[in-house]
N, C-alpha and C positions, 0 to 999 in steps of 0.2 A: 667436785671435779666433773661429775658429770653433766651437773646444772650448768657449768660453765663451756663446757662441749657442745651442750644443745643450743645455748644462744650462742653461739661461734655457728653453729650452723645455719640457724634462722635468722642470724643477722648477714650470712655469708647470700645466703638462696634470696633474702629481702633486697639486696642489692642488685645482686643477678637481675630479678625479676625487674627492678625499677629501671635498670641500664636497657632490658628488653624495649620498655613499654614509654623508655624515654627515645629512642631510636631508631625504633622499627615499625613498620606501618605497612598496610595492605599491598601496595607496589611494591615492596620489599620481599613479600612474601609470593608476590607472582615471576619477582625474576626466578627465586627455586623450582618453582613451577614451570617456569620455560625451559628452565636446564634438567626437567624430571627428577628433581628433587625436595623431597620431603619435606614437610612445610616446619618440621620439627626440630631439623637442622639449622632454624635461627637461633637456636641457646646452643648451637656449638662455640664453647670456651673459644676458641684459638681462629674463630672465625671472629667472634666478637673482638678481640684484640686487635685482627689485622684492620677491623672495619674503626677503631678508636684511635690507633695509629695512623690513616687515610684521614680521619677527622681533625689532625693535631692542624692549626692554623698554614704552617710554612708548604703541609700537604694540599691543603686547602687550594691554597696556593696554584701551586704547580699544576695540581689537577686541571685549574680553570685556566691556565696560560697554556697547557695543551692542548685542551680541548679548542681554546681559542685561534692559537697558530693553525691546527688541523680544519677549523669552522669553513674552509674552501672546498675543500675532500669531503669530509665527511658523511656529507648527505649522499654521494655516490656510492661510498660503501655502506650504508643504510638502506640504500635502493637494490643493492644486487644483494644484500643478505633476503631482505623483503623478498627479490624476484625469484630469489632459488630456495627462500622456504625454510629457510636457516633462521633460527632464534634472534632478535636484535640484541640483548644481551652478549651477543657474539663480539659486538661494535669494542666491546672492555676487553675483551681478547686481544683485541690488535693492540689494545694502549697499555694491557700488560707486556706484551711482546715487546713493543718497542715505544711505547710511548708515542703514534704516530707519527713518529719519523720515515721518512720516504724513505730516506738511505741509509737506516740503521747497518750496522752489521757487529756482529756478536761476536766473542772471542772463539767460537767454535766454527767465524765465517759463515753463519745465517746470514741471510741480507732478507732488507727492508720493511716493510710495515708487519709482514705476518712472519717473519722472518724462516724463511726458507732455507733449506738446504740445497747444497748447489742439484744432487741428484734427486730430491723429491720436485724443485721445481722443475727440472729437466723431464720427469715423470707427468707431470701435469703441463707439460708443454710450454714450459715459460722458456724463451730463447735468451739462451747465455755466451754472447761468444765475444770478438772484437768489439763488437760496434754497441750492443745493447744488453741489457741483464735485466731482465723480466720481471724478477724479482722485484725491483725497483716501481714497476709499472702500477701505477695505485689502482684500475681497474684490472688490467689480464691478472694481475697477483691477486684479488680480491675475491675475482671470482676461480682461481685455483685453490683459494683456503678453502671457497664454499663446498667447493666438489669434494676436496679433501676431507671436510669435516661430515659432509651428507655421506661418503663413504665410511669413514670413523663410526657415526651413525647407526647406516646398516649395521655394522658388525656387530656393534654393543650394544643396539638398541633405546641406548642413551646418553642424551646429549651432555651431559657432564661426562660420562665417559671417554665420548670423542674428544672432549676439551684434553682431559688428563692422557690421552693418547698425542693429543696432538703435541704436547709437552715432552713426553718421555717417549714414547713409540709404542706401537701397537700389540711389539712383542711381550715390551714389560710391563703393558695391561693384562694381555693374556697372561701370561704368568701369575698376576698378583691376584687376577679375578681366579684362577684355577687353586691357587694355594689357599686365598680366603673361603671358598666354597668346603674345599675336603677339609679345613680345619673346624667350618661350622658346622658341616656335616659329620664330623667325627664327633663330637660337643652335644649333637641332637639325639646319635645312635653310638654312645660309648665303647660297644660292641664293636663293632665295626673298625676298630681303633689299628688293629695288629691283623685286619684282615690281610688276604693274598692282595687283592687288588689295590686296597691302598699302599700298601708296604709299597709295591709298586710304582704307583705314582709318585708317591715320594721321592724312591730313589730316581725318575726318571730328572725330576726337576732338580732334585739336588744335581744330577752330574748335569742337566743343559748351564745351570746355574755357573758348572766350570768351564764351560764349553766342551764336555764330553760328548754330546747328546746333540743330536737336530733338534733345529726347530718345530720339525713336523710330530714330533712325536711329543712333542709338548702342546702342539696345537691338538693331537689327536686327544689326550688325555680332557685339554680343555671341553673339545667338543663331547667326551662321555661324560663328566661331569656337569656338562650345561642341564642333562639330561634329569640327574637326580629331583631336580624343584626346590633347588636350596636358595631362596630367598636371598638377595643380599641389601643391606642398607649402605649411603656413602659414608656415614659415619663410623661401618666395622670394616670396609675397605682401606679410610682413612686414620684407623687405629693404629696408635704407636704399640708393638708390641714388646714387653718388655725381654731383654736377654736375646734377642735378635737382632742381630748385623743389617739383615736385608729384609726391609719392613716391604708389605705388600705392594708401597706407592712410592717410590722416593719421597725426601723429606721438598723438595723442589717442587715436587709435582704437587704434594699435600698443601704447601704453601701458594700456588700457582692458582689452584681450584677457587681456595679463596679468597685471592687476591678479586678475580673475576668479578667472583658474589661482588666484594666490598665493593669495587669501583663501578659495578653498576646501582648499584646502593646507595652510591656516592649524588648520582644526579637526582635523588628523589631530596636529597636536605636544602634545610630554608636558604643555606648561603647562596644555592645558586639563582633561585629568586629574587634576594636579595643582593643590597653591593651593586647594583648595576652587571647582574649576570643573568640577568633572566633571558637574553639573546638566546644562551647557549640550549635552554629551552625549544627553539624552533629550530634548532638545525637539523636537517633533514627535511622541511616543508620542502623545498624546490632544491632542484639542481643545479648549484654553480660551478662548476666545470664540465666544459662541451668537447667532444668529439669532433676533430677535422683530418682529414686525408690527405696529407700532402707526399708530393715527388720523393723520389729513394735519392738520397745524395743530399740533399737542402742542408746548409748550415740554419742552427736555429736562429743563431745573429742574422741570416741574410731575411729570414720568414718575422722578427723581432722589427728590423728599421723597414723594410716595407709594409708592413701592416700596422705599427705603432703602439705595439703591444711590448711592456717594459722587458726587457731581456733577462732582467736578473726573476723575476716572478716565470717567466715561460719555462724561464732552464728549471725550475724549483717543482713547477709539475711534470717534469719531464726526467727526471734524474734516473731513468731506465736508460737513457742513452748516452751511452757512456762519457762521449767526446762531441756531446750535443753535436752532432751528426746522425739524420737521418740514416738509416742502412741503407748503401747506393744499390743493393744486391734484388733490391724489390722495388716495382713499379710506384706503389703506392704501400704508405703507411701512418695509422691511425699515432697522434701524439695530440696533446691538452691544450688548452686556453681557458682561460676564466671563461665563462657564461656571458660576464657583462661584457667581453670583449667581441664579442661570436658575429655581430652585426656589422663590426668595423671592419674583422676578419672577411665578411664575405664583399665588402664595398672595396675592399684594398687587395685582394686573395690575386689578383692578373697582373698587380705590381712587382709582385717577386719573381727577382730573376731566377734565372734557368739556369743558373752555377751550381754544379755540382762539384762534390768533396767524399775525397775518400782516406782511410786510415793505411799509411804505409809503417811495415816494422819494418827496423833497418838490419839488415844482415852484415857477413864479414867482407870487406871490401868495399861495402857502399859507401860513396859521400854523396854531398849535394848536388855536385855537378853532377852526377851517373843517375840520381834519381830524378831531377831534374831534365836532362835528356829523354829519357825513358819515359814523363809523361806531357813531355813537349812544354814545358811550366819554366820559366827562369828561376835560377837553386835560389838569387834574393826573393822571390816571392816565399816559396816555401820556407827561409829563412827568417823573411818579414812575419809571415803569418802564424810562424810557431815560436816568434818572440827568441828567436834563439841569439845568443851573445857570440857564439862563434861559430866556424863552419866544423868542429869537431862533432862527430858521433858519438855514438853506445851500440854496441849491440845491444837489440830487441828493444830499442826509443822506438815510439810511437811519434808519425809524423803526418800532419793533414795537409793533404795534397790537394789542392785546387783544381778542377781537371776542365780546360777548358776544352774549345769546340774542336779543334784538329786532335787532342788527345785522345777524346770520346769516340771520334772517327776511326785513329789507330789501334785501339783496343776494346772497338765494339764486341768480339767475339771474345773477349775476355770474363768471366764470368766471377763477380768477387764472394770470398767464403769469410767465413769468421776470424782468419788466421791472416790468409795471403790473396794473391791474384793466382788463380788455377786456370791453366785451359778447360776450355768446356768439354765434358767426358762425364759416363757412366761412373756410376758410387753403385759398390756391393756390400748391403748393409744384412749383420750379422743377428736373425732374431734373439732378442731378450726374453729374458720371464717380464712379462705384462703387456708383452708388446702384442699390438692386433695389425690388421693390414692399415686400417681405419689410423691410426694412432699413426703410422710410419709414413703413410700418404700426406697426413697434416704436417708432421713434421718436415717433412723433402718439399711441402708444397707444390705436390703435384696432384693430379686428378684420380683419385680411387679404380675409376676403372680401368685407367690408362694401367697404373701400376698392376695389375690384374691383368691386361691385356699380354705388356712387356716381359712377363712372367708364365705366361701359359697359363694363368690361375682357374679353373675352372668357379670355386668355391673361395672362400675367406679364411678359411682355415690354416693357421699354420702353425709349427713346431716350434721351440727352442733350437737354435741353433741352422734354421734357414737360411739361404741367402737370398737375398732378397735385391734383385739389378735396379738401382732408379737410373731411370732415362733423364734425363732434363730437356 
C-alpha cells in the first residue's frame, strides 16, 4: 500500500513538473515579477488550471479575435500605462475586466474597459452626466485606472495587491491582509494566541465584519499590525481556508488575480506566432488613434460626412458620448479618429459646418410644437431627425435639438448642465471626504485661483463639509 502511495505521488509531482516545463518560460516568470510576485507561484495548482483552460483551442480563439478587434486602442493604452509607470501586464487587466470592450457594462452597472464604478469614476474625474460617460472614454478612463491603480500601489506596496483591490476594494484588502497577518503571527509566536491585544483585534473585525464597527478602527488595527514584520506570501493570502465562510480574498478576487497571470501568459505561446497571428505581436509599436479638438455641440455625423471618416468606426471610438453629440456646454472638446485618418481630418477639418445640437428631456406638458418654438427649429425637423413615427411624447425622452443661428442668439446666456438648460448663476458646492480645492476647480472648470479668489480663500485648505460658491 505504501509502494503504491509513493508512485501515486511521483507519478502525480512527475506530471506537475512536466506540465511546468512544458508551458512556462522566462517571460512568464517576469510578468510575476512585474506584479511583485514570487517566481515560485508558477506551480500554483489553480493558477495552472486557469492558465490550461485560457489554452483550450475555442479560448484560443476568442483571446485572438479580442485582442484583434481592440488592435486600434490598444497601443494607446500600452502608451499611458508605459507613461505613468504602471506594469504592462496591467493591458490583461482591462481584458479580464471586460474583454476590451469600449461599452461594457456589468450587472453591478460598471461601465466600460476598466469598468468603473459610477462614483469611483466621478472620484477620478471622468464626467458622467447627459451628454457623455467618461467611463466610456478609452484614454481619460485609461489613464483614471492608472492613478487608480498607482494609488492602490502606494498603499499596498504591491502591484498584485492593487490589482486584487482594484477587484474587491480596498477595504476588503485591508481586512484580509490584517486577518492573514495576526493569523501568521499567531502560528509563529503560539503564545500570543489568547493575548489582550489580539483578543482584541479579533473582536474588532469580527464586529466590522457585521457592520458593527468603523472602518477606521480596522484601518487602525491594520496599520499596528503592519508593524509586527510579518511577512506575507500571495499564495497564504490566496489560501482557502478550511471551516471558514469568509476567506481572506474572495473566491472572485482569487480567481481574478489569476486570470491576469494567465492571460498575460497567454501572449508569450507559439499560437500567437503562428496561424497568421504574429501581427498581435507588434501592437503597441505606434499609435493608431489620434487626438482632435473639435467645437461643443458637433453632431459626430456632421464631423463624419465632412471629413470622410466612416461614421460607424468614429462613433465605435467615441462611445463616451452618449448621443454622439459633442457636449454643447464647452468650447472645445477632445474625441478620436484612427491615426490613418488624422491627415484627411486636417485637409477637410474648415468643411464642417457650424450646426450645433443639443439634448432636450421632455417634461409634463411638452410636445413638439412648444419645444420647437422655444428653440426657433420647426417640431418636423426635430421629428425628422429623431426618426420619431409620431408627434406623441414620454416623459424624460431624450430629444436632439438642432439649434440653429437665431436660436443660438435667443439663448446665448443660457448655460447647458448635464440634466437641463439653467440660467447662468452661482453653484454652492458642499465639500466631500477627498475633495481638494484643486479637484473641485477641475471639476466646475474654472480657474484655481479664481475659485480662491470668489471664496476669500487665503490657503487650499479646506474641511468636510465647506461650502464652497463656483462663480461661472
Amino acid at each position: 500500500m505504501i509502494k503504491i502511495a509513493l508512485f501515486l505521488f511521483i507519478l502525480v509531482n512527475f506530471t506537475f513538473a512536466s506540465l511546468i516545463g512544458a508551458n512556462y518560460n522566462q517571460r512568464d516568470l517576469q510578468i510575476l515579477e512585474d506584479l511583485d510576485i514570487k517566481s515560485s507561484f508558477i506551480t500554483d495548482y489553480k493558477l495552472q488550471k486557469t492558465y490550461e483552460n485560457l489554452l483550450r483551442e475555442h479560448n484560443q480563439n476568442h483571446y485572438v479575435k479580442k485582442l484583434t478587434d481592440a488592435s486600434l486602442f490598444v497601443p494607446n493604452i500600452k502608451k499611458i500605462l508605459r507613461d505613468e509607470k504602471v506594469p504592462a501586464v496591467f493591458l490583461y487587466m482591462a481584458m479580464a475586466e471586460s474583454d476590451f470592450t469600449i461599452d461594457a457594462k456589468s450587472n453591478v452597472k460598471a461601465m466600460g474597459i476598466w469598468q468603473f464604478m459610477y462614483g469611483t469614476g466621478k472620484h477620478y474625474d471622468l464626467d458622467i452626466n447627459l451628454y457623455v460617460d467618461e467611463r466610456m472614454d478609452l484614454v481619460k478612463s485609461t489613464k483614471a485606472a492608472a492613478t487608480y491603480l498607482k494609488h492602490l500601489h502606494k498603499r499596498f506596496g504591491k502591484w498584485y495587491l492593487a490589482a486584487i483591490a482594484y477587484n474587491c476594494g480596498e477595504g476588503r484588502v485591508i481586512e484580509g491582509l490584517t486577518r492573514a497577518t495576526i493569523d501568521k503571527y499567531v502560528e509563529e509566536h503560539p503564545k500570543q494566541k489568547y493575548s489582550k491585544k489580539i483578543q482584541e483585534f479579533r473582536r474588532i473585525i469580527y464586529y466590522y465584519q457585521r457592520g458593527s464597527e468603523p472602518f477606521y478602527k480596522l484601518r487602525r488595527v491594520y496599520n499596528e499590525v503592519k508593524k509586527w514584520g510579518v511577512s506575507l506570501d500571495i499564495d497564504e493570502l490566496l489560501e482557502v481556508q478550511n471551516k471558514v465562510s469568509r476567506q481572506y480574498v474572495p473566491s472572485e478576487s482569487r480567481m481574478y488575480i489569476r486570470k491576469i497571470i494567465a492571460l498575460g501568459m497567454m501572449n508569450n505561446q507559439s499560437f500567437i506566432t503562428e496561424n497568421n497571428n504574429a501581427h498581435l505581436l507588434n501592437i503597441g509599436a505606434t499609435s493608431s488613434v489620434a487626438t482632435i479638438s473639435v467645437k461643443g455641440g458637433l453632431h459626430l455625423r456632421s464631423i463624419s460626412n465632412a471629413v470622410g471618416i466612416d461614421y460607424a468606426e468614429l462613433k465605435n471610438l467615441n462611445r463616451h458620448l452618449k448621443l454622439q453629440i459633442v457636449p454643447p456646454y464647452v468650447k472645445k472638446y477632445d474625441i478620436y479618429i484612427p491615426y490613418s485618418r488624422l491627415a484627411r481630418y486636417q485637409a477637410n477639418k474648415d468643411l464642417i459646418k457650424d450646426s450645433r445640437y443639443l439634448v432636450y428631456v421632455v417634461k409634463r406638458g411638452d410636445s413638439l410644437h412648444r419645444i420647437g418654438n422655444k428653440y426657433h427649429v420647426s417640431y418636423k425637423v426635430i421629428k425628422d431627425f429623431n426618426k420619431l413615427h409620431s408627434n406623441l411624447l414620454s416623459l424624460k425622452q431624450k430629444l436632439i435639438i438642432p439649434i440653429t443661428t437665431s436660436a443660438k442668439t435667443s439663448s446665448q446666456r443660457l448655460v447647458l448642465t448635464n440634466k437641463k438648460i439653467v440660467r447662468k448663476t452661482s453653484v454652492v458646492y458642499k465639500v466631500k471626504n477627498g475633495d481638494t480645492l484643486y479637484s473641485i476647480a477641475r471639476r466646475y472648470k474654472i480657474d484655481l485661483k479664481k475659485l480662491m479668489s470668489d471664496n476669500k480663500l487665503e490657503s487650499n485648505f479646506i474641511n468636510i463639509g465647506d461650502k464652497i460658491v463656483i462663480k461661472k
